[in-house]
PDB file of N, H, CA, C and O in Angstrom:
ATOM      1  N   UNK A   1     110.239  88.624  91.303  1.00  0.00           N
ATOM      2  CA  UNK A   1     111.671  88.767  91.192  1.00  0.00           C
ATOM      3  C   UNK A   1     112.355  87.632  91.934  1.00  0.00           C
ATOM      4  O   UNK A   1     111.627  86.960  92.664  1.00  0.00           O
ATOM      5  N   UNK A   2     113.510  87.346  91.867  1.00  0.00           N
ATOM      6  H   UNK A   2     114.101  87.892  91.274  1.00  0.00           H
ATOM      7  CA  UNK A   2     114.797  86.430  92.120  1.00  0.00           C
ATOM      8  C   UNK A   2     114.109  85.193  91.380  1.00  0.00           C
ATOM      9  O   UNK A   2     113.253  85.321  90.506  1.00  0.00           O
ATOM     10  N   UNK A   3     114.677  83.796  91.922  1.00  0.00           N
ATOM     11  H   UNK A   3     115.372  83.692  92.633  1.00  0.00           H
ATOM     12  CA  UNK A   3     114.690  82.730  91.073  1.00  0.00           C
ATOM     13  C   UNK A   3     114.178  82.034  91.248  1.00  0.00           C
ATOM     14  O   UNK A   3     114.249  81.623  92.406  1.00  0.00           O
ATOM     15  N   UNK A   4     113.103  81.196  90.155  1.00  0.00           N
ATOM     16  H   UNK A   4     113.046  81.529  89.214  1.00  0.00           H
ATOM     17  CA  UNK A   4     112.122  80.379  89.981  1.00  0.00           C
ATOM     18  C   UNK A   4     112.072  79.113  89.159  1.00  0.00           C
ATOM     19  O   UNK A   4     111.920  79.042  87.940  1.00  0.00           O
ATOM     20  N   UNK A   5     112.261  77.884  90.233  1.00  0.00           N
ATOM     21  H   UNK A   5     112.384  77.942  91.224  1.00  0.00           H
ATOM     22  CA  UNK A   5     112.698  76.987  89.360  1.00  0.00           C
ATOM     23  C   UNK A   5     111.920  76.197  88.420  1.00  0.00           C
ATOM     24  O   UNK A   5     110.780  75.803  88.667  1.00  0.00           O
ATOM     25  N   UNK A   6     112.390  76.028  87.611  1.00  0.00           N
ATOM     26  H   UNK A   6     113.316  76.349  87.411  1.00  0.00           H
ATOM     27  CA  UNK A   6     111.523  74.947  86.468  1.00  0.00           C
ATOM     28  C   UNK A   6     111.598  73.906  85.981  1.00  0.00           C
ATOM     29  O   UNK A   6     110.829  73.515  85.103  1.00  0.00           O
ATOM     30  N   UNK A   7     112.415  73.337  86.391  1.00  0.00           N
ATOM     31  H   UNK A   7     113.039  73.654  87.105  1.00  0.00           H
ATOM     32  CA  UNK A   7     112.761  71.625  86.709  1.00  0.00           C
ATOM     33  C   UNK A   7     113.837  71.332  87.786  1.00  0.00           C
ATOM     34  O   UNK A   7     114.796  72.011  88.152  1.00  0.00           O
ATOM     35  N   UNK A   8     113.485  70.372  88.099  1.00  0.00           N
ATOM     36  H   UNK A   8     112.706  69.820  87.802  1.00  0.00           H
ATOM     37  CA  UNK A   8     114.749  69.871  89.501  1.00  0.00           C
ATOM     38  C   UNK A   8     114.399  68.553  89.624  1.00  0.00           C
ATOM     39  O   UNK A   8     113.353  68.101  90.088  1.00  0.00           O
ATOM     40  N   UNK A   9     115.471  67.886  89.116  1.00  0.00           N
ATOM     41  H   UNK A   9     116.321  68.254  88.739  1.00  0.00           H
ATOM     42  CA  UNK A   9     115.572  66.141  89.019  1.00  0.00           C
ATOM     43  C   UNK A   9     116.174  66.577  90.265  1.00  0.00           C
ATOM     44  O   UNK A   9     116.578  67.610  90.800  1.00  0.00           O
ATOM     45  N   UNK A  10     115.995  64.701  90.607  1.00  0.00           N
ATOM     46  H   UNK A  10     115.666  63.862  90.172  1.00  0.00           H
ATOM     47  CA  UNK A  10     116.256  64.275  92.113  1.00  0.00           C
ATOM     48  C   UNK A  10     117.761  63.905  91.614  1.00  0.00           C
ATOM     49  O   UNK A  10     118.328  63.653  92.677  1.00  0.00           O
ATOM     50  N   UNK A  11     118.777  63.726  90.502  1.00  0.00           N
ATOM     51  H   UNK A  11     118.316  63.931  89.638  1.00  0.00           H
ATOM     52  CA  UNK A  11     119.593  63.208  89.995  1.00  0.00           C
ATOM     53  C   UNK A  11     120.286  64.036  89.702  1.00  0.00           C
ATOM     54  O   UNK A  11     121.297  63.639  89.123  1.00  0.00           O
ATOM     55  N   UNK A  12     120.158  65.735  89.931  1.00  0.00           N
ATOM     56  H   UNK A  12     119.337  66.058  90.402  1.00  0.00           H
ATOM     57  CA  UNK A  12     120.617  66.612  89.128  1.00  0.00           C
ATOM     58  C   UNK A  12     121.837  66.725  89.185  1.00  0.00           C
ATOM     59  O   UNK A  12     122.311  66.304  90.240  1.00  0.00           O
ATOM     60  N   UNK A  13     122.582  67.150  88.429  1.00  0.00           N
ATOM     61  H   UNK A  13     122.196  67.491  87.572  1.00  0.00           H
ATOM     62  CA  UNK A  13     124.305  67.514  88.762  1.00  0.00           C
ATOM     63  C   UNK A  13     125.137  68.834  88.254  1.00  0.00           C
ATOM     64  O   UNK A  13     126.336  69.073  88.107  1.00  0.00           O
ATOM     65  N   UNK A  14     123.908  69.586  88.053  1.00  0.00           N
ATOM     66  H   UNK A  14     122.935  69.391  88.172  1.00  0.00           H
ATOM     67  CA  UNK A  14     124.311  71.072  87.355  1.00  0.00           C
ATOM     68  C   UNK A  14     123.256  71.576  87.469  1.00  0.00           C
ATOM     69  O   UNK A  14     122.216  70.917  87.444  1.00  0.00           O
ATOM     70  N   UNK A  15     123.305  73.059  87.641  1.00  0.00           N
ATOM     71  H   UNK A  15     124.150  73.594  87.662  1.00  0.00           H
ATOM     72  CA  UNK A  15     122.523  74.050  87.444  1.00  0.00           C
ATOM     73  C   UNK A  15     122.703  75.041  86.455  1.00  0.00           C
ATOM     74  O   UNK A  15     123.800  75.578  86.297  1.00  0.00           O
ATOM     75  N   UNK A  16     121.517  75.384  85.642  1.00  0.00           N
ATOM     76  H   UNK A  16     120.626  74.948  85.770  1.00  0.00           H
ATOM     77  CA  UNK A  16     121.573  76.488  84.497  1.00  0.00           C
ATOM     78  C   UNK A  16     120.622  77.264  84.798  1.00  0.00           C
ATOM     79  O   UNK A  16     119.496  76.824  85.027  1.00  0.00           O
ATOM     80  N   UNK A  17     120.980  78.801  84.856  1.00  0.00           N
ATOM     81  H   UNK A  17     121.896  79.158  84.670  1.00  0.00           H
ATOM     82  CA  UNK A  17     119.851  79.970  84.988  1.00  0.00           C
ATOM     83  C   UNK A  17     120.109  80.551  83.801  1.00  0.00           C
ATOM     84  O   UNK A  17     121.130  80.793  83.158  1.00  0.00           O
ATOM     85  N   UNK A  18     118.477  80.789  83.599  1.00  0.00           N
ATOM     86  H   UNK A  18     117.648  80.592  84.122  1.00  0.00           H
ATOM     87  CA  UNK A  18     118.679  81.302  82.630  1.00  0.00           C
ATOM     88  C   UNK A  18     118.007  82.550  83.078  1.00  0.00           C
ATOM     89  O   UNK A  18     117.201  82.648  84.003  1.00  0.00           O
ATOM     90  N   UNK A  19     118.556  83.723  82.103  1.00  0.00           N
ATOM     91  H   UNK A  19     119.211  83.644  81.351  1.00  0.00           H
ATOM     92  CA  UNK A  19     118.300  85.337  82.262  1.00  0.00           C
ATOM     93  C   UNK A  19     118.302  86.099  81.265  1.00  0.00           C
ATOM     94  O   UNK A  19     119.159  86.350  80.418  1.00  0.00           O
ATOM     95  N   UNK A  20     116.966  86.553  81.481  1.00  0.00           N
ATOM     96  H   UNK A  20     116.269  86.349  82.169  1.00  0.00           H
ATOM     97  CA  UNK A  20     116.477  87.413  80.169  1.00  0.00           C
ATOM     98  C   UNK A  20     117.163  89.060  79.656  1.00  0.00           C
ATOM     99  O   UNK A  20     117.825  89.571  80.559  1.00  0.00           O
ATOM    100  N   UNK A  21     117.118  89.499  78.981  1.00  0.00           N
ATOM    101  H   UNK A  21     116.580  89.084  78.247  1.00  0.00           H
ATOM    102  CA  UNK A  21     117.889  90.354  78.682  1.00  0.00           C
ATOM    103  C   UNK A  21     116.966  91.727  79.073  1.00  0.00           C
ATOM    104  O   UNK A  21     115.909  91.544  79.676  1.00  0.00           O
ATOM    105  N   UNK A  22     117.351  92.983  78.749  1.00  0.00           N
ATOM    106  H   UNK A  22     118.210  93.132  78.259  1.00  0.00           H
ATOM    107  CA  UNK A  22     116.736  94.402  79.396  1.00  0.00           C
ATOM    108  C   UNK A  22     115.758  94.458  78.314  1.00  0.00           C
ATOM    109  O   UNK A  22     115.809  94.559  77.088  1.00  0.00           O
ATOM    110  N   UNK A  23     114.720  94.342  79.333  1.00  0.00           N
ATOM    111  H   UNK A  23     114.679  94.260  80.329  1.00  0.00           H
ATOM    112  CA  UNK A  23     113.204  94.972  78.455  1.00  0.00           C
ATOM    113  C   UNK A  23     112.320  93.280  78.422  1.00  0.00           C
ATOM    114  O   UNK A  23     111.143  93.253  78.060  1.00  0.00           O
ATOM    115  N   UNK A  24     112.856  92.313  78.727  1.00  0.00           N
ATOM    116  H   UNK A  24     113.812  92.335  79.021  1.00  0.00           H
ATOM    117  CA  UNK A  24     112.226  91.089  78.371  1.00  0.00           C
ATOM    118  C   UNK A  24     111.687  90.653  80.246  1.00  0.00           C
ATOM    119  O   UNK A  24     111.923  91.246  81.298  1.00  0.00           O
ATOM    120  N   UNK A  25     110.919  89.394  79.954  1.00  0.00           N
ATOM    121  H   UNK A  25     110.727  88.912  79.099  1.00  0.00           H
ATOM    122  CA  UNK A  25     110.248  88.676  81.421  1.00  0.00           C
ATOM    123  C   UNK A  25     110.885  87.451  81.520  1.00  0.00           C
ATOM    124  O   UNK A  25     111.163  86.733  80.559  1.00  0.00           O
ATOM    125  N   UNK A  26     111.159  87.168  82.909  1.00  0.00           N
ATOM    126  H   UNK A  26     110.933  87.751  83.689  1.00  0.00           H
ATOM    127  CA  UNK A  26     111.299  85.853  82.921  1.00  0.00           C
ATOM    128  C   UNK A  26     110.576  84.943  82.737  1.00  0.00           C
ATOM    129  O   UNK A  26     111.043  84.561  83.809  1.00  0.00           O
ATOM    130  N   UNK A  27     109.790  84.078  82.415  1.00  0.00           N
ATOM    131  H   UNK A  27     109.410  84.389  81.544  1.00  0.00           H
ATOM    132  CA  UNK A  27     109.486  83.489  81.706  1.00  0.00           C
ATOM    133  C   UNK A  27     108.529  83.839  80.230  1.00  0.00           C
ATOM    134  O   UNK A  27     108.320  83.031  79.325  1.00  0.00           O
ATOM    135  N   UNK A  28     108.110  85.057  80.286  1.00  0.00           N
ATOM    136  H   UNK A  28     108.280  85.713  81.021  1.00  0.00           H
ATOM    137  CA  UNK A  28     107.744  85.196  78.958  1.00  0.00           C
ATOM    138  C   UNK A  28     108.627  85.416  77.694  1.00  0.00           C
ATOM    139  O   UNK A  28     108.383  85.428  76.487  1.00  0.00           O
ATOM    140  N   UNK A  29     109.627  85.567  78.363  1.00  0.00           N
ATOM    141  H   UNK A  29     109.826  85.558  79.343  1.00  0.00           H
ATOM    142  CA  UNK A  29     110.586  85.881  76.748  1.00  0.00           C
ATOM    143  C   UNK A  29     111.174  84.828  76.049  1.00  0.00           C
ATOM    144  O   UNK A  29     111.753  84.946  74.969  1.00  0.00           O
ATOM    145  N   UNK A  30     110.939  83.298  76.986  1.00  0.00           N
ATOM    146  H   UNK A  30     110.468  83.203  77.863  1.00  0.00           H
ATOM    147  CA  UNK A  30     110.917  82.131  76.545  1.00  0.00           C
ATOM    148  C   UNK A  30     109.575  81.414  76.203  1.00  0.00           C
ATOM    149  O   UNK A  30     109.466  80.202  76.022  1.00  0.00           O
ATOM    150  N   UNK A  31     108.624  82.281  76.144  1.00  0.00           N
ATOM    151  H   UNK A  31     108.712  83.266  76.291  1.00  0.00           H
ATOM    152  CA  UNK A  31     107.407  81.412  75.719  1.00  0.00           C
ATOM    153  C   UNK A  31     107.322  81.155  74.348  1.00  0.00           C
ATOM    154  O   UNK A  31     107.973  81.933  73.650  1.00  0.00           O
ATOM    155  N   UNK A  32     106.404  79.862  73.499  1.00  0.00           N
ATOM    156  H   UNK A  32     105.875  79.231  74.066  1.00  0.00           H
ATOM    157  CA  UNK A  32     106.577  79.545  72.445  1.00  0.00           C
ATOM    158  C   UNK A  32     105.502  80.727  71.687  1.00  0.00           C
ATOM    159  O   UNK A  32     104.927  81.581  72.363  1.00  0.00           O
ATOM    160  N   UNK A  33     105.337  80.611  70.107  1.00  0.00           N
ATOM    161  H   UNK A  33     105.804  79.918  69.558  1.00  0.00           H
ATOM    162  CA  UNK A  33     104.391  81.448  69.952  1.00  0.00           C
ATOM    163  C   UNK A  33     103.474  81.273  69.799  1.00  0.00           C
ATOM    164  O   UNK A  33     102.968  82.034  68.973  1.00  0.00           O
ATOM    165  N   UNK A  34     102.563  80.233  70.396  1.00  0.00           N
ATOM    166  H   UNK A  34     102.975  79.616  71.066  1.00  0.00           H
ATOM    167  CA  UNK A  34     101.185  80.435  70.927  1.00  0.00           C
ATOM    168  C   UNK A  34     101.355  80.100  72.152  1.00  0.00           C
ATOM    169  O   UNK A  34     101.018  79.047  72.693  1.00  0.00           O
ATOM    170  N   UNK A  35     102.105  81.380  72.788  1.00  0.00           N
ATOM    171  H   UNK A  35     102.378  82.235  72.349  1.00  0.00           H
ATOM    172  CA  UNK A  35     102.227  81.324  74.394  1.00  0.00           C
ATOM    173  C   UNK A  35     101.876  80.005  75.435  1.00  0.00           C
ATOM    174  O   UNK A  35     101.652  80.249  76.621  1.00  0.00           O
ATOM    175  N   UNK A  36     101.835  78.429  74.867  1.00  0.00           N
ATOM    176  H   UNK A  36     102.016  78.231  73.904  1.00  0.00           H
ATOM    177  CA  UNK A  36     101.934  77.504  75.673  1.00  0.00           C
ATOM    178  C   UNK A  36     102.595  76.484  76.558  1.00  0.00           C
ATOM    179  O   UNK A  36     102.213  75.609  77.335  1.00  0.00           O
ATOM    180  N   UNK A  37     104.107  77.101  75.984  1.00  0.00           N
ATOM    181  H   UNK A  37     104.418  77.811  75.353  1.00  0.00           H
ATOM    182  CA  UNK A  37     105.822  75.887  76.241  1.00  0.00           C
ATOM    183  C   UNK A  37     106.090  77.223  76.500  1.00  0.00           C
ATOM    184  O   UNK A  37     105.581  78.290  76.155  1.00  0.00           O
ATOM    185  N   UNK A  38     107.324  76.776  77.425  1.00  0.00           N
ATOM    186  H   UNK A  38     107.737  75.910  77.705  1.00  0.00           H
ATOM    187  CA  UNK A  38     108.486  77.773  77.993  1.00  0.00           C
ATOM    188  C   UNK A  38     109.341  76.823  77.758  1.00  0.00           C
ATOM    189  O   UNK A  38     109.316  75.678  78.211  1.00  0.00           O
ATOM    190  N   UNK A  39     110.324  77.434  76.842  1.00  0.00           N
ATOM    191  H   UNK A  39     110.344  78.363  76.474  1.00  0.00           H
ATOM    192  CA  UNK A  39     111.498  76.845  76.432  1.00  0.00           C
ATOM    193  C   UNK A  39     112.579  75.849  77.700  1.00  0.00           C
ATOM    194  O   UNK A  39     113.051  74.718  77.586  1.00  0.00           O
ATOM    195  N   UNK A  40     112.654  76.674  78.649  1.00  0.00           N
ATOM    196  H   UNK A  40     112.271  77.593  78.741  1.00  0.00           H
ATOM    197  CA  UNK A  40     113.508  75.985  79.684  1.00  0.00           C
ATOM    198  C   UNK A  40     112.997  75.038  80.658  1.00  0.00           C
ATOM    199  O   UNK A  40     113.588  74.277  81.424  1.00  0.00           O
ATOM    200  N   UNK A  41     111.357  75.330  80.387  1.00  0.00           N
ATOM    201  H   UNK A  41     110.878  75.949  79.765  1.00  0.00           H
ATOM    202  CA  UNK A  41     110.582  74.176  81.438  1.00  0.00           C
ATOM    203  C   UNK A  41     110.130  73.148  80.313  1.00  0.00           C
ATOM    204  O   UNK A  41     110.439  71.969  80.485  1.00  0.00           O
ATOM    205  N   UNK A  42     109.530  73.452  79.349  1.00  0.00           N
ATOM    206  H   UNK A  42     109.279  74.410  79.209  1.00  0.00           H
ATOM    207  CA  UNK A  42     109.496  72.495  78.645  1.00  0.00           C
ATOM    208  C   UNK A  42     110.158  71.337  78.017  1.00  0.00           C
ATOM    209  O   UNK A  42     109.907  70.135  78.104  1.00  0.00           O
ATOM    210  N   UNK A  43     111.085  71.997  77.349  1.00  0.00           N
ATOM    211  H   UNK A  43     111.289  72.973  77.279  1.00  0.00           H
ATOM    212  CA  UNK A  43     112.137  71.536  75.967  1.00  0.00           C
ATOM    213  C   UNK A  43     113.937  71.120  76.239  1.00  0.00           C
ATOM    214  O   UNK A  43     114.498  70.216  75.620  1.00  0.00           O
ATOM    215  N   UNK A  44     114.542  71.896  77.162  1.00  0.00           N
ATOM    216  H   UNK A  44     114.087  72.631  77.664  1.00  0.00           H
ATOM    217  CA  UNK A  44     115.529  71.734  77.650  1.00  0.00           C
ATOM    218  C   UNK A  44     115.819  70.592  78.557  1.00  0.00           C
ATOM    219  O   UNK A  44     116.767  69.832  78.359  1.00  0.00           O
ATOM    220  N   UNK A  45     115.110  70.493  79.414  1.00  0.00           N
ATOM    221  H   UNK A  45     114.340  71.110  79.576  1.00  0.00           H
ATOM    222  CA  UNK A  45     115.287  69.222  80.862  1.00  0.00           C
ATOM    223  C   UNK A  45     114.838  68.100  79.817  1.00  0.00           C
ATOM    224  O   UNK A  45     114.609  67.076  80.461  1.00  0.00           O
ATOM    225  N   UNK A  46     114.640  67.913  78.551  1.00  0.00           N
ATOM    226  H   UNK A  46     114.826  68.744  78.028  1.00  0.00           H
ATOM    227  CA  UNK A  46     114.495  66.584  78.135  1.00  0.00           C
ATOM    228  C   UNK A  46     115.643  66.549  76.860  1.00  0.00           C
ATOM    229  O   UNK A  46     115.614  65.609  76.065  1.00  0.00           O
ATOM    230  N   UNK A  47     116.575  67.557  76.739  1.00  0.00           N
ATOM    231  H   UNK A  47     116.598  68.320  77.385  1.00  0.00           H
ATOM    232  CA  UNK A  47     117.986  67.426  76.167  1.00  0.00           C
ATOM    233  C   UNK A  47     118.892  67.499  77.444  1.00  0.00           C
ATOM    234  O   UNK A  47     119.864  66.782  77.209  1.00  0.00           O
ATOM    235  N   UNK A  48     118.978  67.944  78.448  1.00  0.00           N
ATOM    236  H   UNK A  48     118.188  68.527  78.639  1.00  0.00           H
ATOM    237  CA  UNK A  48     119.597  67.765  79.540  1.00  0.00           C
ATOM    238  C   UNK A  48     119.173  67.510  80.578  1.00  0.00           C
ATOM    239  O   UNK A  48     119.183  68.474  81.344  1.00  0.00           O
ATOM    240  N   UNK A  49     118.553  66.069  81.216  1.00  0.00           N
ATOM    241  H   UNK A  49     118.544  65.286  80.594  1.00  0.00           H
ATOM    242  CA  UNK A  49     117.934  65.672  81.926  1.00  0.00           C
ATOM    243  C   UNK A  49     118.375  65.587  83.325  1.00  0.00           C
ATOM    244  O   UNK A  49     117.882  64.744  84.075  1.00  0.00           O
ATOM    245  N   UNK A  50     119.128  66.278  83.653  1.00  0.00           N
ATOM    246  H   UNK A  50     119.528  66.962  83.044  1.00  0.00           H
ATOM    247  CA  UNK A  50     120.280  65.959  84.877  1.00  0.00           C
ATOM    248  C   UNK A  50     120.462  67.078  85.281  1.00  0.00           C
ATOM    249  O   UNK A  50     120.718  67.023  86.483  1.00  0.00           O
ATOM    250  N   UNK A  51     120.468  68.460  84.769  1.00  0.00           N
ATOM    251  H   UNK A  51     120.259  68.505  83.792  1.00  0.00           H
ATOM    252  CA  UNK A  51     120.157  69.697  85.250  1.00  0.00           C
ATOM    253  C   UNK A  51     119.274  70.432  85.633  1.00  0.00           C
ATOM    254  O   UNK A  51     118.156  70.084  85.254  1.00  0.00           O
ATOM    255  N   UNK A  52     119.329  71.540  86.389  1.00  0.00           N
ATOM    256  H   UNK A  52     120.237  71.823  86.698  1.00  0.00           H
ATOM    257  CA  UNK A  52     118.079  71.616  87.025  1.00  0.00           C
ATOM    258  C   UNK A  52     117.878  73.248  86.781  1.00  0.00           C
ATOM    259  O   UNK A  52     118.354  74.127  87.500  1.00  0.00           O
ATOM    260  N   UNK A  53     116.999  73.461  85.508  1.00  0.00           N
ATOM    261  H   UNK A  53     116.613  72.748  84.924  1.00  0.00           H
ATOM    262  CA  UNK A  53     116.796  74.664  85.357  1.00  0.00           C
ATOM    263  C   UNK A  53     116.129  75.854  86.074  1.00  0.00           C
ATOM    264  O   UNK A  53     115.007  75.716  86.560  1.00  0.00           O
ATOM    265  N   UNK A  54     116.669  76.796  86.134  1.00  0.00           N
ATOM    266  H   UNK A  54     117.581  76.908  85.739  1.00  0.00           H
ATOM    267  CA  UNK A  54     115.852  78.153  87.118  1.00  0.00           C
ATOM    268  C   UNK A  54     115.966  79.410  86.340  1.00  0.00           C
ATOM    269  O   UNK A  54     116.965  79.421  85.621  1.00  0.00           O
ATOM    270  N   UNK A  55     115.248  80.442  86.281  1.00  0.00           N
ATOM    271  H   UNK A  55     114.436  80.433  86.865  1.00  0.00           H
ATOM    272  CA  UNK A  55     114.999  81.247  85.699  1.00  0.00           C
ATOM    273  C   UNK A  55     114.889  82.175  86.626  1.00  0.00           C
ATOM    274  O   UNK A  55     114.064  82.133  87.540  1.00  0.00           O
ATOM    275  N   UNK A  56     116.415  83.827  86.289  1.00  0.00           N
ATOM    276  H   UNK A  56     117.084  83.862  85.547  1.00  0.00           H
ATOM    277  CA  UNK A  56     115.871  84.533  87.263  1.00  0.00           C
ATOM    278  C   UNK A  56     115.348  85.731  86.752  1.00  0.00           C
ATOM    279  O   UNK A  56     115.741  86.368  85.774  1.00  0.00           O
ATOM    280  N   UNK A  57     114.212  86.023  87.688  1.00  0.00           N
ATOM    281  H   UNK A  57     113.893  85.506  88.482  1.00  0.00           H
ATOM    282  CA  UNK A  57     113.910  87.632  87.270  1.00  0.00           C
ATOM    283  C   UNK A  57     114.070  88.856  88.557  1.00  0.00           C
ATOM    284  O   UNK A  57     114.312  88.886  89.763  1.00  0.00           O
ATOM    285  N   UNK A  58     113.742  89.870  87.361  1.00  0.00           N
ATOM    286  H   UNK A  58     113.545  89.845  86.381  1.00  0.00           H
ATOM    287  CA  UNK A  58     114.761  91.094  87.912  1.00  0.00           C
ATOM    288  C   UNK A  58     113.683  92.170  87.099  1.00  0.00           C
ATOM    289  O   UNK A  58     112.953  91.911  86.143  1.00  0.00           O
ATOM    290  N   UNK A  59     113.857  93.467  87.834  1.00  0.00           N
ATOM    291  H   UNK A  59     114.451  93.677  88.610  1.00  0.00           H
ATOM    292  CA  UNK A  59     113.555  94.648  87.143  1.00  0.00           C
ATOM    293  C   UNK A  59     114.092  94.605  85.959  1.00  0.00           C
ATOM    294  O   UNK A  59     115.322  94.562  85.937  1.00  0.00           O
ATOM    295  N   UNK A  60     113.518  94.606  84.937  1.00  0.00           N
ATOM    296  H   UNK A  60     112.518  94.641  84.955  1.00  0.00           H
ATOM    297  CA  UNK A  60     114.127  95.015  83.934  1.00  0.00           C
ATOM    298  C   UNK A  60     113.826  96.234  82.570  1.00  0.00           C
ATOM    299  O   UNK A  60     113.990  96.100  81.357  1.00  0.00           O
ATOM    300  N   UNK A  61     113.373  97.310  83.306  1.00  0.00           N
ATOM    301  H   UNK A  61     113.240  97.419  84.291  1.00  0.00           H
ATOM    302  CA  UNK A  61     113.095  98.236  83.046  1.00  0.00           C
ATOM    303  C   UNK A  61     114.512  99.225  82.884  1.00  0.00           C
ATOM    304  O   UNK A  61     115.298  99.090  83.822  1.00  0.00           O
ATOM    305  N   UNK A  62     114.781  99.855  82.189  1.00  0.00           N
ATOM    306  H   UNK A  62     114.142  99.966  81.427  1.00  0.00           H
ATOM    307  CA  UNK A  62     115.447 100.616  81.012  1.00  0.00           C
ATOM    308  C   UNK A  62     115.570 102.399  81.621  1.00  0.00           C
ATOM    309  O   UNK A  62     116.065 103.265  80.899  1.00  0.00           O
TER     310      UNK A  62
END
């Protein structure tokens, strides 16, 4: 639980968390589907190279 970062340029100038919705994981509900890329560590920091993505998790039980 709380927040786990997944990229952090030395250049950064924004922060984006991202947060999964009720019933999902933090980082699995961004995994690709052959579970090898995570969308926000992978794919994102190389369309926005200047931000510094974190992912938080939480109970998310229902």
């Amino acid at each position: 639980e709380g927040f786990t970062p997944l990229s952090d340029p030395e250049d950064g100038n924004v922060d984006i968390v991202v947060v999964t919705g009720l019933g999902g994981h933090a980082l699995g509900s961004f995994r690709s589907a052959d579970g090898t890329k995570v969308w926000p560590r992978d794919f994102a920091p190389n369309e926005i190279p200047r931000a510094r993505f974190v992912t938080y998790g939480y109970d998310t039980a229902v």
